[in-house]
N, C-alpha and C positions, 0 to 999 in steps of 0.2 A: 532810549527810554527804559526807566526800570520795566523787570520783568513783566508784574501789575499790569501797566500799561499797554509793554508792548503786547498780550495776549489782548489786549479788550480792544487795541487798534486794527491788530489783525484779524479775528471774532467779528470784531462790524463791518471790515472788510468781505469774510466770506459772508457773511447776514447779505449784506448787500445784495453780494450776485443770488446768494439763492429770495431774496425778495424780487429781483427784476425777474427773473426764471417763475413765479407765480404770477408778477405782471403780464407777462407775456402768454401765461397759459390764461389768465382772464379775458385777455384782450381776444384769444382765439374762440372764446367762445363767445363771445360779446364783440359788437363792437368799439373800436379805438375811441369812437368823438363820445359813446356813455362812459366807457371804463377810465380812462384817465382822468377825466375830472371828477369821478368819485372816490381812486384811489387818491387824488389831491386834497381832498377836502375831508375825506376820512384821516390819511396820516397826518395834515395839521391838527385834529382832534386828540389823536393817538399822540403826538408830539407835543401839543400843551400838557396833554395829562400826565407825561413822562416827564415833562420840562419841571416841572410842578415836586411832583417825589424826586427827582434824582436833581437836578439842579436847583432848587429850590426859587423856581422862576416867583415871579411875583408881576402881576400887570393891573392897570388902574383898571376900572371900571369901564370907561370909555373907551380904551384898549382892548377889553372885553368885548365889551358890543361891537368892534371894530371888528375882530377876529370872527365873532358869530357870522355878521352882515357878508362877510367875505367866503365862510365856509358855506353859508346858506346859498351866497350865490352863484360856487362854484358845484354843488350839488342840485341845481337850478338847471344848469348851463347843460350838465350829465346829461341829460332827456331821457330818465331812465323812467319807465311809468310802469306804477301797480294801480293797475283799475280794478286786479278781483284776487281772491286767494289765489287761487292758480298762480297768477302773475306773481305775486308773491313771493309765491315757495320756486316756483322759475328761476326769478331775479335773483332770489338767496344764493340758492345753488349755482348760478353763474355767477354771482359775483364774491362765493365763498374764496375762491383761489386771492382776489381782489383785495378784500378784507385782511387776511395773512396778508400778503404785501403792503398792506398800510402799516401791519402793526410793526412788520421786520425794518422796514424805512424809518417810522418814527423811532425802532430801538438804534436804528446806525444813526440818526442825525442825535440821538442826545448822548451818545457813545463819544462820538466824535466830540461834540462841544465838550463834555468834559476834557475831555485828552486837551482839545485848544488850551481850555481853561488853565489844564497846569500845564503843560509847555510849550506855548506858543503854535504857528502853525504848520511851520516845514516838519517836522517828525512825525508827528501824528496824521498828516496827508499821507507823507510817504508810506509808514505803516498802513495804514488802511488801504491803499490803493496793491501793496505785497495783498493782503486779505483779499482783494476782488478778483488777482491774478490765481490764489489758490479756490476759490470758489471757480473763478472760471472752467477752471484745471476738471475742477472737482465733478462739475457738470457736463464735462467732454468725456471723463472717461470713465464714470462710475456712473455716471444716468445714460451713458452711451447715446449723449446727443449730437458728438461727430459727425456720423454720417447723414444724418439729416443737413446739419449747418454746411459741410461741407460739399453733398450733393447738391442742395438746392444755389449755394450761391456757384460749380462749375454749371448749372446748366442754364444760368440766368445772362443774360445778354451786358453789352457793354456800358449803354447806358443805368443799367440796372443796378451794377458794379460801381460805377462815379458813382450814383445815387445813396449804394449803401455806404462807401468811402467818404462821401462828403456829410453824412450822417452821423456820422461815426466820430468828423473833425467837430460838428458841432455841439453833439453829444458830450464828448471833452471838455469841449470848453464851456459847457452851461454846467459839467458838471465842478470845474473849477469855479468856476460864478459861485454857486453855490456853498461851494465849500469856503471860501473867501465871505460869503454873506455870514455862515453861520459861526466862522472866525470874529468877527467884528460887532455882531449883534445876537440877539437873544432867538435860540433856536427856533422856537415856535413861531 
C-alpha cells in the first residue's frame, strides 16, 4: 500500500483496539445486554454520518427509514431507562466511555471502506489487523493491563478457558464476516 494508506490502515487498526478497550470499560460499568446494543445503534449513526462526509454515501429514502426503524430498535432492545434527571446524568456518565467507542468504530469501519475502495481487500485487512496487534501491544504495556488480563485468566478454571478460547474463535470470525460485509457493500 502506498504510504497514505498504509498509515490510515494501521491508525484504524490501533483506533480499533483502543475503541474495544472503552467498550469494555462501559460494559464494566454497565451492563453487557444495555451497553451493546447501544454501542450498535450509536456507531451505525456515527457511521452513516461518516459514510456521508468521507465516502460520499448516498441512500434512498426508504433506505433511510429502514436504517432509522432498525437503529430505533436496536436502542429499544438496549433496556436503558431515564425515568428522572438523576438517571440521566447516571446513564451519561456510564455510558460516556460507550459513546467514544461508537464514534472510534464508526471512524475504523469508514477507514477501512476506503482502503477496500481503492485496493481491494487482502491488503488493507491485513494492514489493519498489523494496527490491532500494535494497539493490543500498546494496551498491555503502556496502560499496564497485563497483569490483570494475565492474572485473572491463570486463576480461572478450565472450562473457563475453552469458553474464553472458543470466544475468541468466534469473535474472528464475525470479525472477518464483517470485514467481507463492509468489502462488498456500503459501510453504514
Amino acid at each position: 500500500l502506498p504510504l497514505p494508506y498504509l498509515v490510515l490502515n494501521i491508525g484504524a487498526g490501533f483506533i480499533f483496539s483502543i475503541a474495544l478497550l472503552f467498550l469494555y470499560s462501559a460494559i464494566k460499568r454497565k451492563d453487557v445486554a444495555g451497553v451493546a446494543p447501544a454501542v450498535g445503534a450509536m456507531t451505525a449513526i456515527f457511521t452513516l454520518v461518516l459514510s456521508f462526509i468521507f465516502l460520499k454515501s448516498t441512500f434512498s429514502t426508504l433506505n433511510l427509514l429502514a436504517f432509522g426503524l432498525l437503529v430505533a430498535g436496536t436502542l429499544m432492545v438496549s433496556n436503558l431507562r431515564i425515568d428522572s434527571h438523576d438517571a440521566r446524568t447516571r446513564l451519561f456518565k456510564e455510558l460516556f466511555s460507550a459513546f467514544i467507542a461508537s464514534v472510534l468504530f464508526a471512524m475504523f469501519y469508514v477507514a477501512i471502506k476506503m482502503s477496500y475502495n481503492a485496493f481491494g481487500f487482502l491488503d488493507p485487512f491485513f494492514w489493519t489487523r498489523m494496527g490491532m496487534l500494535l494497539g493490543a501491544i500498546f494496551i498491555l504495556v503502556f496502560l499496564n493491563k497485563d497483569k490483570v488480563i494475565f492474572s485473572a485468566f491463570r486463576q480461572s478454571g478450565n472450562s473457563l478457558k475453552f469458553g474464553f478460547v472458543a470466544t475468541k474463535i468466534l469473535a474472528g470470525s464475525a470479525f472477518l464476516l464483517i470485514a467481507v460485509a463492509a468489502y462488498l457493500g456500503d459501510v453504514a
